[in-house]
VOGU-3710 file (C-alpha; in Angstrom, 3 decimals, decimal comma):
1> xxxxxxxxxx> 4,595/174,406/69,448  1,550/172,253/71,014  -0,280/169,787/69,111  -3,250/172,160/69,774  -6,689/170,632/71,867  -9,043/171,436/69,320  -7,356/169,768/66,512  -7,233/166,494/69,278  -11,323/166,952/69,420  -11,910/167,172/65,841
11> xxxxxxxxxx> -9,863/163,589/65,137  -11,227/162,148/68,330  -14,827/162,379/66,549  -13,779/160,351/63,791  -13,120/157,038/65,374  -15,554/155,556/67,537  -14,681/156,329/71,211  -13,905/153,062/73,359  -15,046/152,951/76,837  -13,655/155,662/78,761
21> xxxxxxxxxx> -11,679/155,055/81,844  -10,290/157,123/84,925  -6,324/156,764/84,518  -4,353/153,492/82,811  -4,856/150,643/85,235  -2,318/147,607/84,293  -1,632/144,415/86,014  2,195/143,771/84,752  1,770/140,284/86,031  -1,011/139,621/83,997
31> xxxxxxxxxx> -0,902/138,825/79,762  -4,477/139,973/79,208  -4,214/143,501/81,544  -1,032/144,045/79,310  -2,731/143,643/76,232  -5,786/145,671/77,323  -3,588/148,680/78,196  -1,731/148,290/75,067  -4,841/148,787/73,160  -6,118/151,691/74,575
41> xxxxxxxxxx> -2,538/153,443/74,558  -2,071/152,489/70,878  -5,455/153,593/70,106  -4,838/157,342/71,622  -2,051/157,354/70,294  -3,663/157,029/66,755  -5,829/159,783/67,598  -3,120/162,621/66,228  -2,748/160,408/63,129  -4,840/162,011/60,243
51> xxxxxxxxxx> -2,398/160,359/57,276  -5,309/158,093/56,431  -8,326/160,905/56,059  -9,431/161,860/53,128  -6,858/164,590/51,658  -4,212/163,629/53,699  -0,629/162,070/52,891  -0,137/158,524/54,419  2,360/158,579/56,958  2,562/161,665/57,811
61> xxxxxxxxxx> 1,747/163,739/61,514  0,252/166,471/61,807  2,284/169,903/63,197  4,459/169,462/65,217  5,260/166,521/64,697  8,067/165,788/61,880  8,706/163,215/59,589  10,969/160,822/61,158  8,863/160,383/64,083  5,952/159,232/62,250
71> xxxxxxxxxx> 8,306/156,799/60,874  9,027/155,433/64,704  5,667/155,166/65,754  4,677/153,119/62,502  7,591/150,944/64,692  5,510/151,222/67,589  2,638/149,590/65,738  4,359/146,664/64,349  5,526/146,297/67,361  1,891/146,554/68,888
81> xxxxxxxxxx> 0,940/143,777/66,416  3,865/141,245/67,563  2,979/141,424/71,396  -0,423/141,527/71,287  -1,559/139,710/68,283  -4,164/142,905/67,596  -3,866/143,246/64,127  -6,277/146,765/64,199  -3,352/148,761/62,409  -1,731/146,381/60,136
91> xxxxxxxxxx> -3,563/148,062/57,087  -2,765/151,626/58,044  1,004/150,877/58,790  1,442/149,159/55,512  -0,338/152,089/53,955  2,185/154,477/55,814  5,337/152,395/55,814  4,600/151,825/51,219  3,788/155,192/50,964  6,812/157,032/52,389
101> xxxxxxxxxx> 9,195/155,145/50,433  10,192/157,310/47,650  10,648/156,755/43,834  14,293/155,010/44,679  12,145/152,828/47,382  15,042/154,053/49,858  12,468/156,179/52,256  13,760/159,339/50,341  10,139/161,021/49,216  10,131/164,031/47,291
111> xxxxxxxxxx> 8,306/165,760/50,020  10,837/165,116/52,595  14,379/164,499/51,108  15,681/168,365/50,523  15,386/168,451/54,748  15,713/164,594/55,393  18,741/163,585/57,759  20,229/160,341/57,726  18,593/159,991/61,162  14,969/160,402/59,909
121> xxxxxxxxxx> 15,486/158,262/56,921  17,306/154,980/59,545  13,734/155,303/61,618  11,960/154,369/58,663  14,117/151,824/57,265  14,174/150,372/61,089  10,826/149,806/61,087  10,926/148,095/58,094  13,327/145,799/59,126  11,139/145,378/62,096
131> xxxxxxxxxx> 8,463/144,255/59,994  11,087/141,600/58,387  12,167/140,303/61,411  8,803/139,845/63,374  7,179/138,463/59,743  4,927/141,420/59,893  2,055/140,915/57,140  4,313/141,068/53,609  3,055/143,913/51,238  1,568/142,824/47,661
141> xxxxxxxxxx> 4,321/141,109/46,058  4,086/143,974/43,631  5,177/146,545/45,940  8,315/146,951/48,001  9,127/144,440/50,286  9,794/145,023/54,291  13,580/143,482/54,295  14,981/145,324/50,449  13,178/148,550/52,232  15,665/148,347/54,935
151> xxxxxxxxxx> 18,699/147,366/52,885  18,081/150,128/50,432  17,993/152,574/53,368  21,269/150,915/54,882  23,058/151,198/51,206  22,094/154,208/50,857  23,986/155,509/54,367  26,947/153,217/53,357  27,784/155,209/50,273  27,658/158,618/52,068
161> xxxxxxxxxx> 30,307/157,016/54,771  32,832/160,430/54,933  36,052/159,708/55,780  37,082/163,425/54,671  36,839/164,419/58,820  37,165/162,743/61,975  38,127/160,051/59,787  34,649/158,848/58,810  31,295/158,346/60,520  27,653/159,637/59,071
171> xxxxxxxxxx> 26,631/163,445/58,973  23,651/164,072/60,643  22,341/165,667/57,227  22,405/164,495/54,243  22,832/167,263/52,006  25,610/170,289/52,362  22,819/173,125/52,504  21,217/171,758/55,417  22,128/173,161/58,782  23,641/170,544/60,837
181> xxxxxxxxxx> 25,323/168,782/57,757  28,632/169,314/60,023  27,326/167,266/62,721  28,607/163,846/63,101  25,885/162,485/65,975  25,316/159,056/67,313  21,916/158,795/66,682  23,003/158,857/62,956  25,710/156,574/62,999  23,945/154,175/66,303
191> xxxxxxxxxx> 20,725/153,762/63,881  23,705/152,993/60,923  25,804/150,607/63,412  21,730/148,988/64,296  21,129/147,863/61,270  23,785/146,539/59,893  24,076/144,408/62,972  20,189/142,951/61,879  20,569/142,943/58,320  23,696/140,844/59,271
201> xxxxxxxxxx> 21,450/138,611/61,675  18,491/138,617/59,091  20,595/137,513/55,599  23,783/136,093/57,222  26,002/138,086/55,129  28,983/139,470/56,724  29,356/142,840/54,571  26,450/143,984/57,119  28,668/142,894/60,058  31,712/144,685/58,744
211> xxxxxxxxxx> 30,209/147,333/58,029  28,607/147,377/62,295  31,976/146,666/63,234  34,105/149,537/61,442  30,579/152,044/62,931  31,292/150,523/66,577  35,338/151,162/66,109  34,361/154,685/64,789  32,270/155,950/67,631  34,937/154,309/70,213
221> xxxxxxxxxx> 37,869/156,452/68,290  36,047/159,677/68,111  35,071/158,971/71,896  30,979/159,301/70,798  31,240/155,776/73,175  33,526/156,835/76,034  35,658/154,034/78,629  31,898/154,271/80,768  30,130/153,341/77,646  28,299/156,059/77,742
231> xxxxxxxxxx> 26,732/157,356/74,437  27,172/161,014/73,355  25,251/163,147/71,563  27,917/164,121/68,506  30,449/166,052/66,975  31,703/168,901/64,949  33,556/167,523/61,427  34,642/171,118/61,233  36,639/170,874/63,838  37,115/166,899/63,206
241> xxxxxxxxxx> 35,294/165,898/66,071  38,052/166,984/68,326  35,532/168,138/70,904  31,999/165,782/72,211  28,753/167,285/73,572  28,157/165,294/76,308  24,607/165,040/76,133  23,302/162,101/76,631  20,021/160,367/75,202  17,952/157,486/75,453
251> xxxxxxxxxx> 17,659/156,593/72,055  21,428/156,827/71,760  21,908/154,182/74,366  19,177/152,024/73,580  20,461/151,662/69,766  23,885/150,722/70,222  22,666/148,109/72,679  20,057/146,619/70,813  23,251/146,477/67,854  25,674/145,053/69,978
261> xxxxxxxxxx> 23,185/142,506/71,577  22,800/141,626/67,779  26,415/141,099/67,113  26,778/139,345/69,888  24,120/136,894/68,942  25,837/136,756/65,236  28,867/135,656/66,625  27,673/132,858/68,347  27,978/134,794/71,516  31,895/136,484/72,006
271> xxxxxxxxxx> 33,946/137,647/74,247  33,792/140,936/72,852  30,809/141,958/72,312  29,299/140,459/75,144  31,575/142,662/77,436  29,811/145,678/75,119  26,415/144,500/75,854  26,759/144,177/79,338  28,568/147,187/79,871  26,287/148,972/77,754
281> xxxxxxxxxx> 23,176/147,963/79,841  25,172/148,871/82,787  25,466/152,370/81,352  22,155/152,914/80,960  21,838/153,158/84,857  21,579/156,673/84,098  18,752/157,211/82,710  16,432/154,843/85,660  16,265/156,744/89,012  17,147/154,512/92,166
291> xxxxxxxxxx> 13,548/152,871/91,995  14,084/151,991/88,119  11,846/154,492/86,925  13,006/155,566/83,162  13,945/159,359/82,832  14,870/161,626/80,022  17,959/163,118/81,825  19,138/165,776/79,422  15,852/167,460/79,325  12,634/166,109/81,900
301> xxxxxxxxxx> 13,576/167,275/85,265  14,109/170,822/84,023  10,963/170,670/81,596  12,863/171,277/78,601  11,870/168,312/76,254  11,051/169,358/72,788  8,793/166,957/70,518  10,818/164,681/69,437  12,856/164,530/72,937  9,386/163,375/74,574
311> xxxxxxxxxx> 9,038/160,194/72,414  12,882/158,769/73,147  11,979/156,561/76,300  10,278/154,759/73,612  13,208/153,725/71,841  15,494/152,767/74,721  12,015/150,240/75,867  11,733/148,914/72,950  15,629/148,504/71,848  15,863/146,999/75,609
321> xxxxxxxxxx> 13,087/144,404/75,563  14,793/143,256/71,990  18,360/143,122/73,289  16,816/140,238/75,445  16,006/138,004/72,662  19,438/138,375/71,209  21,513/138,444/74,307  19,581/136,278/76,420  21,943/136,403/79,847  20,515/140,711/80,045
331> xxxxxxxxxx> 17,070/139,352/80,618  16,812/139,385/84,425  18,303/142,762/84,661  16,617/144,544/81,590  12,993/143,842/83,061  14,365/144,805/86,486  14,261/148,207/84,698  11,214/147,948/82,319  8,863/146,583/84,925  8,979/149,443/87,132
341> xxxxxxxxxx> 8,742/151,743/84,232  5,887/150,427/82,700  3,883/150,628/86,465  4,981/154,339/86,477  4,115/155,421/82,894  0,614/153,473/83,166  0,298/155,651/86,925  1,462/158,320/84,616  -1,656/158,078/82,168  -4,112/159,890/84,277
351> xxxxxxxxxx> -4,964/163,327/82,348  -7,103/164,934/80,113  -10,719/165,039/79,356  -10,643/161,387/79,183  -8,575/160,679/82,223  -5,987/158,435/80,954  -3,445/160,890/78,800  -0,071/159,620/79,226  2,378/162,460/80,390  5,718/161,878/80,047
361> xxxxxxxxxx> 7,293/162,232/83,734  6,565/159,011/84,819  8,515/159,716/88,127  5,026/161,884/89,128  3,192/158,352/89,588  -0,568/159,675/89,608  -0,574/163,410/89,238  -0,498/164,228/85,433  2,146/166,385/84,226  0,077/168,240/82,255
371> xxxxxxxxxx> 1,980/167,282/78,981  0,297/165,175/76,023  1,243/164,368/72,502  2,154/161,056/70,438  5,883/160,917/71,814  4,451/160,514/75,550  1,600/157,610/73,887  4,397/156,070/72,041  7,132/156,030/75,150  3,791/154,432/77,252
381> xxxxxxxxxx> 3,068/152,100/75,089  6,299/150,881/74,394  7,431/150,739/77,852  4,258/148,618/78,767  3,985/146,297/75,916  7,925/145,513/76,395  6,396/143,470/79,762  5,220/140,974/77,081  8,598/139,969/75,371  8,893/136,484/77,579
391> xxxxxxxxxx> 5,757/135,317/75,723  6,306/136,428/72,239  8,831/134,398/69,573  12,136/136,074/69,209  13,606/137,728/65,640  13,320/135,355/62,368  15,742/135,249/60,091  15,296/133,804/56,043  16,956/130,480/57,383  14,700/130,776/60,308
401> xxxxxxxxxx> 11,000/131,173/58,815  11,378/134,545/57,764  9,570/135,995/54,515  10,367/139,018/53,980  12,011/138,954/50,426  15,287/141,520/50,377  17,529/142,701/47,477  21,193/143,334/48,711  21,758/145,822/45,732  18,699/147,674/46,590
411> xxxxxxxxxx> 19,250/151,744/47,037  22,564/151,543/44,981  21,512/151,833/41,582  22,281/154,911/39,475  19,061/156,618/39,989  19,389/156,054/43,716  22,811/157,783/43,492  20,539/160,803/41,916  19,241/161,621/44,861  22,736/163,212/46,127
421> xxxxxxxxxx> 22,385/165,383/43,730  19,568/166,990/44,241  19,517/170,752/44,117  18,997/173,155/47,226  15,961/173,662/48,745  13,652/176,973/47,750  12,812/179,279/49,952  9,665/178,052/50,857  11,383/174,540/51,264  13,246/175,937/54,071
431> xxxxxxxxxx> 10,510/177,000/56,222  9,669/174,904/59,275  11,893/171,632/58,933  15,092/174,000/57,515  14,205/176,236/60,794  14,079/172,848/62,562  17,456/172,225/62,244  19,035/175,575/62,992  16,844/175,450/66,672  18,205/172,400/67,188
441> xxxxxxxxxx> 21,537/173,341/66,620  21,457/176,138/68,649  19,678/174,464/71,502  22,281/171,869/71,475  25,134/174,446/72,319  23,143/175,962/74,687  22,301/172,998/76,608  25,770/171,779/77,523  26,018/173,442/80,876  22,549/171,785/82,170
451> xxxx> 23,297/168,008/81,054  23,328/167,140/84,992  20,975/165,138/86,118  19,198/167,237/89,079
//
């Protein structure tokens, strides 16, 4: 389902229009043409945000859009904020980001958690650690802080851990009576294995490392990371994991690289992990065509991109740009990539009414591909903004200037542990996100034979 056109008009009315240009016009060698793009991109992209309207829930998308990916472009925004100093959306991302966090402050809200997967909950918690990291604006000091938000989320995953098939790894659901509760994916576990590397980084304790480590020896094991270091989609505990679907996405790669970048960095820089990192980035040479040009391989040359699919170039930009902070030696050969990408998604935001709607084929330079939503605003922007990372400050940490204020018990109390409890889902629970998971599922199976890049 389409984020419809009229709904698009109505919210466009509600925020004073900026000027309007004819298609995205960026100078990548200039700061200010960077920044300018950045805004107008960020500001579209806020157009299909209602969450802070009267009557509406902060943090939340509109149809079709789910949960977790409001969660990532709240991400988006902080990011915004650190490369470009515009701090236009700081209030309505803290709004979002304190809203969503649930009574166990663990990103479990009552209105999500009976069809939350461990995925969607990590892309909240992520951008909270985001917001520790790049000192993001604390919240009162009476509400949840950015860096205990992310380590509640993280303890939270630890203690569901199942080593009772493929001997461990993270379900992609949380709960038994969700479809796709067997499915052991890497977006799951590579969003697990990602933050524990920067909570490690962040707080300096090793638990978080250990905990990266035994997630990267996992994956390897149960061949999710094959002898290519490629990234696959998942497996089946039910058949414990003894068979992979190859699929392959960007936001799989790009989160075990920005992780291993960060365990590289915590280690002072080893052997080990710095063979991951560059092998990693290596792998990624298949989602760039031969002029670097980002591309969604499972699903955008064959037009099959759902809505979340056409917001995961975001995630591999911005999990790229960062590994360059932490692994400094990928710099030359990560922008190599990110330049040309950014060029071709700003050529690429030349549609609608307004003639500078981001589509998501970037590989179609100036002729529009007729798509639009917040995934193809949020892989622009990201993509774009990333050409900033040389001029911005890398990661704090709390013995580096950082604020954020954490709580390394946080999401581990009894009343957090309630939450695994929680009884099915009604039948009106089910409808749309409980769908959701069953499409996905069976779109998954029925994709295998057309993961070949054309």
């Amino acid at each position: 389902m389409k984020f419809s056109k009229p709904l698009a008009i109505i919210v466009t009315t509600l925020i004073t229009k900026p000027r309007i240009v004819q298609s995205l016009d960026v100078d990548l060698n200039s700061h200010d043409s960077i920044k300018s793009a950045a805004s107008t991109i960020a500001y579209d992209m806020m157009l299909y945000y209602n969450g802070n309207q009267t009557g509406q829930i902060p943090g939340n998308l509109p149809p079709p859009y789910y949960w977790w990916e409001a969660g990532a472009m709240f991400g988006a925004l902080v990011d915004y904020w650190y490369y470009t100093g515009d701090p236009t959306y700081n209030m309505v991302t803290t709004q979002a980001l304190l809203f969503q966090v649930g009574p166990s402050e663990s990103y479990m809200p009552p209105n999500q958690t009976k069809t939350e997967g461990n995925d969607d909950q990590a892309f909240w918690g992520i951008a909270a650690m985001s917001a520790a990291e790049l000192n993001f604006p604390n919240p009162p000091a009476n509400q949840p802080q950015w860096l205990a938000l992310a380590q509640a989320v993280f303890n939270t995953q630890a203690a569901r851990w199942d080593t009772s098939s493929c001997g461990g790894g993270l379900r992609w659901q949380i709960y038994p009576f969700n479809n796709g509760y067997n499915y052991k994916n890497s977006i799951s576990n590579g969003c697990f294995f990602n933050l524990g590397a920067r909570l490690a980084k962040y707080t300096g304790n090793d638990t978080y490392a250990h905990w990266a480590d035994q997630t990267w020896d996992w994956m390897a094991s149960t061949k999710l990371i094959d002898t290519n270091y490629y990234i696959y989609d998942g497996s089946d505990s039910n058949i414990n994991c003894s068979n992979i679907n190859h699929l392959q996405w960007t936001y799989n790669a790009g989160a075990m690289l920005l992780g291993a970048a960060t365990m590289y960095n915590y280690t002072n820089g080893s052997t080990v992990w710095g063979q991951r990192v560059e092998s990693l980035l290596n792998a990624t040479a298949i989602f760039f065509t031969p002029e670097d040009i980002m591309v969604e391989v499972a699903c955008e040359n064959n037009g099959k991109c759902n809505t979340d699919q056409k917001s995961f170039k975001a995630y591999l930009s911005r999990w790229m740009a960062a590994t360059t902070k932490m692994a400094p030696f990928t710099y030359d050969a990560v922008m190599a990539r990110l330049r040309p990408s950014a060029q071709a998604a700003a050529e690429q935001c030349c549609g609608g009414d307004n003639g500078r709607t981001c589509g998501m084929r970037w590989t179609m330079n100036t002729t529009w591909d007729g798509s639009y939503g917040v995934g193809q605003e949020m892989a622009a922007l990201e993509v774009i903004q990333s050409n900033l990372i040389a001029q911005v400050r890398g990661p704090v940490t709390n013995s580096t200037g950082g604020t954020s204020q954490g709580n390394s018990a946080a999401g581990s109390g009894p009343n957090d542990r309630a939450q695994d409890k929680i009884e099915p889902p009604t039948h009106g629970d089910k409808v749309g996100a409980g769908v959701l998971t069953a499409v996905v599922l069976l779109w998954l199976i029925g994709t295998l034979s057309w993961m070949i890049v054309d």
